[in-house]
C-alpha angles and dihedrals in degrees: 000000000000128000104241084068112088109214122216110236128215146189110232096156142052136183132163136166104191139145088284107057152321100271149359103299105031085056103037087051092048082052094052088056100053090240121164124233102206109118135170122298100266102146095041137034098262077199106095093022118111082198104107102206138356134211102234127177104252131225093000116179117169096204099069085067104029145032117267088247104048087044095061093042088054130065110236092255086066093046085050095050084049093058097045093048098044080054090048090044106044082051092049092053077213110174119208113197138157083273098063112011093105093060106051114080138190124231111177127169135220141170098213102339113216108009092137080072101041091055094050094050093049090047085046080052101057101037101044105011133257097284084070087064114123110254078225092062102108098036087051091047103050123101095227092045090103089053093048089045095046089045091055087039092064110015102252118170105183135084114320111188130166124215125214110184103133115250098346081064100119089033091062096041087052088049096045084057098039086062095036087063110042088054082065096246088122140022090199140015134170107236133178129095134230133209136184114182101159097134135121092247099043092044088053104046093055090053084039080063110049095247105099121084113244089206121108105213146353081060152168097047103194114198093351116132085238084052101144108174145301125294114226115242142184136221151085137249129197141180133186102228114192141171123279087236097044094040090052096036086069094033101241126177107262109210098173155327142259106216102163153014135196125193129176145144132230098208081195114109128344085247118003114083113241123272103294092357088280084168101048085044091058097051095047085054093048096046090048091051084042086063097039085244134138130224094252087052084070107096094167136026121196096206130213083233095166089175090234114132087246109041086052101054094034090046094048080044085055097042091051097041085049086042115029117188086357105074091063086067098033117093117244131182138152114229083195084088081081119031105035124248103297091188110206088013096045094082092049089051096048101049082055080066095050092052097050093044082062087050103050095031084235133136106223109218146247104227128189088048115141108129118058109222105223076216087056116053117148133098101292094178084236112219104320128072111249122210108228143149109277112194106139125019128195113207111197124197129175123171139182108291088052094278121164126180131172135181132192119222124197137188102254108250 
């Protein structure tokens, strides 16, 4: 394939593990209900946490998915980024063979990687000595290990790499592939990002901070005037993304496509978005030229919607300055609302959502909404899923370090 022709780049595969559930249907149908994912501390001690509730994963066990062996040797992000892709693979169909395993890649995002395991070795350090510490510490810990384990999972030779950029972390991932493909370097890649903050430090940090939501239920708010703060979450997304030519050469199920991506950087504050989300506004208008698409061709926009006092108004700023008159007419809603705010792996999940409200022609909601915010004035699909015609979604992402990143995603035509 040479490089001056551009490829066409799809989405033949899905996975997700979430709040709300284990996999793609059991989450998206929880979605489509409206249905919260907080849940009771079990990974942490509530006792000393202003944070009034947490989206945790229920009912995990590692071993249904993998050996005994290979689940100790691996955190639970990257148990959890094991669980997503097998789910994205198995619905791809997706071969890999000596024929094309060099040019299929892996681009998988993460906040902090395995920091469930860093904690408890330390902890392991300073109780028994450092001569107790798992001869698995560092490959658990490090933020690529999902992507060197995935890689060895499947058999993939090409290039592996592992994006840190906060929350817009699977976006990013998805983006990098997207790209990746349509060059020509690659005719498939495993994309998404997992993240599993719930400890003691992380949890902590983030209310340390101001961000997290002292409520314990009826929360995250997102774009409500009672709006308090986010609620930390866990989980992982990921998609199989392929080239037009290779998808359709094996007669795979498209189930959508990736048309554009959008990156910048605010270069404003380490944490607060810049003044009327000029960043994110920037990256919505790069991603929509990106896909040769105009502001009135967006019929859905899954927010960032963070549920912070300052993500909501700056990110409704940004969505009016990218759209202009049209986003007063264009649906958005943050599906964060239910699941908790899942950080590097937010943006891949959420493009899984994308990709599911095209193919079921369905607005996911914003619950818990009651108050309109005057700062916040567009079409949040309060509580309740819409059917609609989904043609074009914009998926926006922003995370700590000013990093915006934003995908279009298109029904597949």
């Amino acid at each position: 394939m040479n490089n001056n022709h551009h490829s066409r780049v799809v989405i033949t595969g899905t996975g997700l593990i979430t709040p709300l559930g284990h996999n793609v249907p059991d989450t998206w149908a929880a979605i489509l209900a409206g249905q919260s994912g907080l849940g009771p501390f079990t990974q942490i001690d509530k006792s000393e946490h202003t944070s009034g509730a947490i989206c945790e994963v229920k009912n995990f066990d590692p071993e249904a998915f993998l050996d005994r062996r290979e689940a100790r040797r691996r955190d639970r992000f990257q148990q959890f980024a094991t669980v997503a892709a097998n789910e994205a693979m198995r619905q791809s169909g997706l071969a890999i063979t000596d024929e094309n395993r060099e040019r299929i890649g892996i681009f998988f995002g993460t906040g902090v990687g395995g920091i469930q395991t860093l904690v408890n070795q330390e902890h392991i350090v300073l109780e028994k000595g450092v001569r107790r510490v798992s001869p698995f510490a560092i490959t658990m810990i490090m933020p690529n290990g999902a992507a060197g384990m995935l890689a060895i999972d499947y058999g993939i030779h090409g290039p592996s790499t592992t994006i840190a950029t906060a929350c817009a972390s699977g976006s990013d991932a998805i983006g990098h592939a997207f790209k990746a493909i349509q060059r020509g370097d690659l005719v498939a890649a495993l994309a998404g990002g997992s993240e599993t903050i719930i400890t003691a430090v992380a949890v902590a940090g983030f209310e340390r901070a101001g961000a997290t939501s002292g409520k314990e239920s009826g929360v995250p708010q997102p774009f409500d005037k009672e709006r308090d703060g986010l609620v930390v979450g866990e989980g992982a997304g990921a998609l199989v993304l392929e080239s037009l030519e290779n998808a359709q050469a094996r007669g795979a199920a498209i189930l959508a496509e990736v048309v554009g991506y959008g990156q910048t950087t605010d270069a404003h504050h380490i944490t607060a978005p810049a003044e009327g989300g000029e960043g994110a506004a920037r990256a919505m208008r790069k991603a929509l030229a990106d896909a040769c698409l105009q502001p009135q061709d967006v019929d859905y926009i899954s927010a960032h919607g963070t549920s912070t006092q300052l993500n909501d108004s700056s990110e409704t700023a940004a969505i009016k300055a990218a759209l202009g008159d049209h986003a007063y007419k264009t649906a958005v809603s943050s599906t964060k609302s239910m699941t908790g705010h899942i950080m590097g792996a937010t943006g891949a999940i959420e493009t899984v959502f994308c990709t599911l409200a095209i193919r079921d022609q369905i607005l996911p909601p914003t619950i818990n909404y009651k108050t309109p915010d005057p700062a916040c004035d567009l079409d949040y699909v309060p509580n309740t899923p819409r059917p609609a015609r989904v043609r074009v979604c914009m998926n926006n992402a922003f995370g700590f370090g000013g990093h915006n990143a934003v995908l279009i995603i298109k029904e597949f035509a």
